[in-house]
C-alpha positions as CSV (number, residue, x, y, z in Angstrom):
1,X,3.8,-28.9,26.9
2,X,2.0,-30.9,29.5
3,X,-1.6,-31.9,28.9
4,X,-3.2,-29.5,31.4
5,X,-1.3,-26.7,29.8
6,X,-3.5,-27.1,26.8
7,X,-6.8,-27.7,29.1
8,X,-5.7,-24.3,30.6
9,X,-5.6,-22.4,27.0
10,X,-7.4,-23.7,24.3
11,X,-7.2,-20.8,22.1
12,X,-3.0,-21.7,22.2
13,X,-2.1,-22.8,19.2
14,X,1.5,-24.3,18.4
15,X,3.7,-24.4,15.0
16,X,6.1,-26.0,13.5
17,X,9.0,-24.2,11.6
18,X,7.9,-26.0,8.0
19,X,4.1,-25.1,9.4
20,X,5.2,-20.9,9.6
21,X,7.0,-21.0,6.3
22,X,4.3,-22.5,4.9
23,X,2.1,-20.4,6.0
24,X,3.8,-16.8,4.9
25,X,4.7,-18.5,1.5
26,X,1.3,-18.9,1.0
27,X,0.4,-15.2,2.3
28,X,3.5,-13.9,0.0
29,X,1.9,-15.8,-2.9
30,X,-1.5,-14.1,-2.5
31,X,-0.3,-10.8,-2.1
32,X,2.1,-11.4,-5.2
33,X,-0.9,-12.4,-7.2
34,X,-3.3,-9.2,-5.8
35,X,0.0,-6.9,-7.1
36,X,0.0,-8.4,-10.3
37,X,-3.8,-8.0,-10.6
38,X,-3.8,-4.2,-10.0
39,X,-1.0,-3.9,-12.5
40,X,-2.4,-5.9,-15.2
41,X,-5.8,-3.7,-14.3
42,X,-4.2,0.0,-14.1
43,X,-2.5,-0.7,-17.6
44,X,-5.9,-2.1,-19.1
45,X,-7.3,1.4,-17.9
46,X,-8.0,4.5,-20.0
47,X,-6.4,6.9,-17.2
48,X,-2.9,6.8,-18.5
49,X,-4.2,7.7,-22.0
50,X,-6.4,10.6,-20.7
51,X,-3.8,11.9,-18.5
52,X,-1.0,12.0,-21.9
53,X,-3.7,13.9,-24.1
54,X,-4.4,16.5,-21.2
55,X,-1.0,16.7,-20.4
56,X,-0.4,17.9,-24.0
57,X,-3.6,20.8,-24.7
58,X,-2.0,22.1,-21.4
59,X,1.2,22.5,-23.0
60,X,-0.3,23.7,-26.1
61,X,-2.2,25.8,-24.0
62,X,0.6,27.1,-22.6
63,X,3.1,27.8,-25.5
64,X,-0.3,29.7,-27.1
65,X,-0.7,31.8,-24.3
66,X,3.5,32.6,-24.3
67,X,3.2,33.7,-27.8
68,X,3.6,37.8,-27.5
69,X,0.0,38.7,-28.8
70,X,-0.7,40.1,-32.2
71,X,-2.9,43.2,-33.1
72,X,-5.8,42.1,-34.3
73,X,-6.5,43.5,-37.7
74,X,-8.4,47.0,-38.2
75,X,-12.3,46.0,-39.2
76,X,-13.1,48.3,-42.0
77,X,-16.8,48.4,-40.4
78,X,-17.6,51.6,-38.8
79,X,-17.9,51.3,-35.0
80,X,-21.4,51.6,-33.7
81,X,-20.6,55.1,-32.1
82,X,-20.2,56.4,-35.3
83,X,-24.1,56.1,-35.8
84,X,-25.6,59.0,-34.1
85,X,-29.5,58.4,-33.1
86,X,-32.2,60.7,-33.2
87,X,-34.6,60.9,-31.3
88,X,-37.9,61.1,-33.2
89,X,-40.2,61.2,-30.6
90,X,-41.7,64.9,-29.5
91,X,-41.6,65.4,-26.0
C-alpha cells in the first residue's frame, strides 16, 4: 500500500496471517476458559441437588395420590347432629 493510502485512512488497519491466528487463538483460549468457569460454577451449585429432592416428593406425590383411596375408619364419637339443643331462653 502506498503511503498516502494510509494518510487517506487511518483507522485501516493491516494483518498478517500469524497476526489473525494469533489473535482468534487468543479469543478461542478465553472463551475456553469462561466455559470451563461456568461449569466448574454450576456443579459447585446447590440447584442440581434441589432440583433431584423436588423431583422425587413430586413423584412421591404422585404415586400417593394414584393409590385408590381408603375409607377412613368409622369414629365411634357421635356426630354433633346427634346433640339436639334447646332453647332455654323464653321468648
Amino acid at each position: 500500500m502506498s503511503k498516502n493510502y494510509r494518510w487517506k485512512h487511518p483507522g485501516l488497519t493491516v494483518h498478517d496471517a500469524g497476526g489473525l491466528k494469533n489473535f482468534w487463538e487468543k479469543k478461542i483460549e478465553y472463551h475456553a476458559k469462561q466455559v470451563q468457569s461456568e461449569n466448574s460454577r454450576i456443579s459447585r451449585s446447590a440447584l442440581e441437588k434441589l432440583r433431584c429432592e423436588w423431583a422425587q416428593r413430586l413423584e412421591g406425590r404422585l404415586k400417593m395420590l394414584q393409590q385408590p383411596q381408603k375409607v377412613p375408619k368409622e369414629s365411634s364419637l357421635l356426630p354433633i347432629e346427634s346433640f339436639h339443643l334447646v332453647d332455654k331462653t323464653v321468648a
